[in-house]
C-alpha positions as CSV (number, residue, x, y, z in Angstrom):
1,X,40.9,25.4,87.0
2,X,44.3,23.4,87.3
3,X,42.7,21.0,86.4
4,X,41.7,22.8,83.0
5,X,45.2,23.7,82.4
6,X,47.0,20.7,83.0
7,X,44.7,19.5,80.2
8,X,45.3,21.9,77.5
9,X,49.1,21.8,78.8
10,X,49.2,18.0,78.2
11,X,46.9,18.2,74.8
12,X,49.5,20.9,73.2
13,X,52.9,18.6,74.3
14,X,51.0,15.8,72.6
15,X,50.1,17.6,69.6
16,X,53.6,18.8,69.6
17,X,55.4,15.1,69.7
18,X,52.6,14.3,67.5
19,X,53.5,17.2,64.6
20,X,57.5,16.3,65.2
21,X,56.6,12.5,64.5
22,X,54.9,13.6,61.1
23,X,58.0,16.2,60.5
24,X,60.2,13.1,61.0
25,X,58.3,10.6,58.6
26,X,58.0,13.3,55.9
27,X,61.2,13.5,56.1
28,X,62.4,10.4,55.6
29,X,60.4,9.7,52.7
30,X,61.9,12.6,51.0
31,X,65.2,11.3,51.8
32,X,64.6,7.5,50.5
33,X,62.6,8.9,47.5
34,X,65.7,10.3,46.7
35,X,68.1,7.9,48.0
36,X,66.6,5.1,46.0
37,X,66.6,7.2,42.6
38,X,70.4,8.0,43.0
39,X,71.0,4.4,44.1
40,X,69.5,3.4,40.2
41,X,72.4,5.6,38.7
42,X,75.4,3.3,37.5
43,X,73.8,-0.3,37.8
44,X,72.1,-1.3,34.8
45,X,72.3,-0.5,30.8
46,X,71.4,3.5,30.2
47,X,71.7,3.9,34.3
48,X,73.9,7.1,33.6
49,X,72.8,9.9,33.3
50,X,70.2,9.1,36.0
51,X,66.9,8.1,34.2
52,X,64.7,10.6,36.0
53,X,66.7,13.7,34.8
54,X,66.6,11.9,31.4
55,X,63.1,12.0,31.0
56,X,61.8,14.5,33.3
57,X,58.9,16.6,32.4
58,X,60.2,19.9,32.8
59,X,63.7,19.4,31.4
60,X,65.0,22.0,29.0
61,X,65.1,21.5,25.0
62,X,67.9,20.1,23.7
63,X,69.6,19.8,27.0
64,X,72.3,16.9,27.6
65,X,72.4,15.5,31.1
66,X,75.5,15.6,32.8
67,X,75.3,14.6,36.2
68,X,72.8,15.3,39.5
69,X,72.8,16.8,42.6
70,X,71.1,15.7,46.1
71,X,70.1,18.5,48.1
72,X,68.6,17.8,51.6
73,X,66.9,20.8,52.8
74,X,64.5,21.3,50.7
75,X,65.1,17.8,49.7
76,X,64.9,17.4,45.4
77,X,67.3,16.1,43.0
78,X,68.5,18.4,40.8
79,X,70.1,17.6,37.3
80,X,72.9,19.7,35.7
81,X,72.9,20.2,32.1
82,X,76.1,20.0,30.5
83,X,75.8,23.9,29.7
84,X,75.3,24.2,33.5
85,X,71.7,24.8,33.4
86,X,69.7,22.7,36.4
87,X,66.2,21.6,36.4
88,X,64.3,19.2,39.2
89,X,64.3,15.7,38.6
90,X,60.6,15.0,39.5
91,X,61.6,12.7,42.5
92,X,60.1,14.3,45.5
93,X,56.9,14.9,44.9
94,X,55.9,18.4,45.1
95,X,53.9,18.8,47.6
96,X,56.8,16.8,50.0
97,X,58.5,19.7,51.4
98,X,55.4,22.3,51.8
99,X,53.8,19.2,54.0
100,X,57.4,19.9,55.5
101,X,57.4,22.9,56.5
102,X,54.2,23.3,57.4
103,X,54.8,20.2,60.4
104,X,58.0,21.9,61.2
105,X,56.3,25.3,62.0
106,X,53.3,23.0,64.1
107,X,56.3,21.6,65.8
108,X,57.6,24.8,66.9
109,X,54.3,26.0,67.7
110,X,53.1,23.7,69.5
111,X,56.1,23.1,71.5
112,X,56.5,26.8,71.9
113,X,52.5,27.4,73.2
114,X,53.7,24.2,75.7
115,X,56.7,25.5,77.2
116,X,54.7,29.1,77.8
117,X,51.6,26.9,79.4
118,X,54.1,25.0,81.5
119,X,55.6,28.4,82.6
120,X,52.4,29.5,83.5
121,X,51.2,26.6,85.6
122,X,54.6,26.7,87.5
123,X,54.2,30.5,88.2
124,X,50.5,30.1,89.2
125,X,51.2,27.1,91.5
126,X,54.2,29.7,93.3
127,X,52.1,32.4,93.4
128,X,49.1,31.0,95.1
């Protein structure tokens, strides 16, 4: 029966480290996505506004692009309109920060479920 436990104790701590891992990576290509689309804006002819809020799919009619904005939780690109109006730039991909937070809450659960297995192990070993 330890024995039992031990195993589904070490199985959730691995799945844990394992979900925090993917949390991490998702991350970080989110970030450099976006880091190496902001790092285009003032080198090169036509580099400013930023080419992706140029010519992104969902920008407004008539709309003249101003400047952008890098936001890091979600992590997106917004552009701002020069009437103030913001749209997404299209340079995370959409389904980027929902593979986010899903790993993020199987990071915490995991690690959660863990901790209360551990807890359990350690009262059951004093106990008997």
């Amino acid at each position: 029966m330890a024995e039992q436990g031990a195993a589904a104790s070490t199985l959730l701590r691995g799945t844990a480290i394992f979900a925090a891992s993917v949390t991490a990576v998702l991350y970080l290509l989110g970030l450099l996505l976006a880091g190496l689309a902001v790092s285009e804006v003032g080198s090169g002819t036509n580099s400013t506004p930023m080419h992706h809020c140029v010519y992104a799919s969902n920008a407004p009619e008539d709309a003249r692009v101003e400047t952008h904005e890098v936001r890091y939780l979600p992590v997106h690109v917004l552009c701002r309109t020069t009437d103030d109006r913001m749209f997404n730039s299209g340079v995370v991909p959409s389904w980027l920060n929902p593979a986010l937070a899903v790993s993020f809450a199987a990071t915490v659960a995991c690690a959660g479920a863990a901790f209360v297995q551990a807890d359990r192990r350690a009262a059951a070993r004093q106990a008997g």
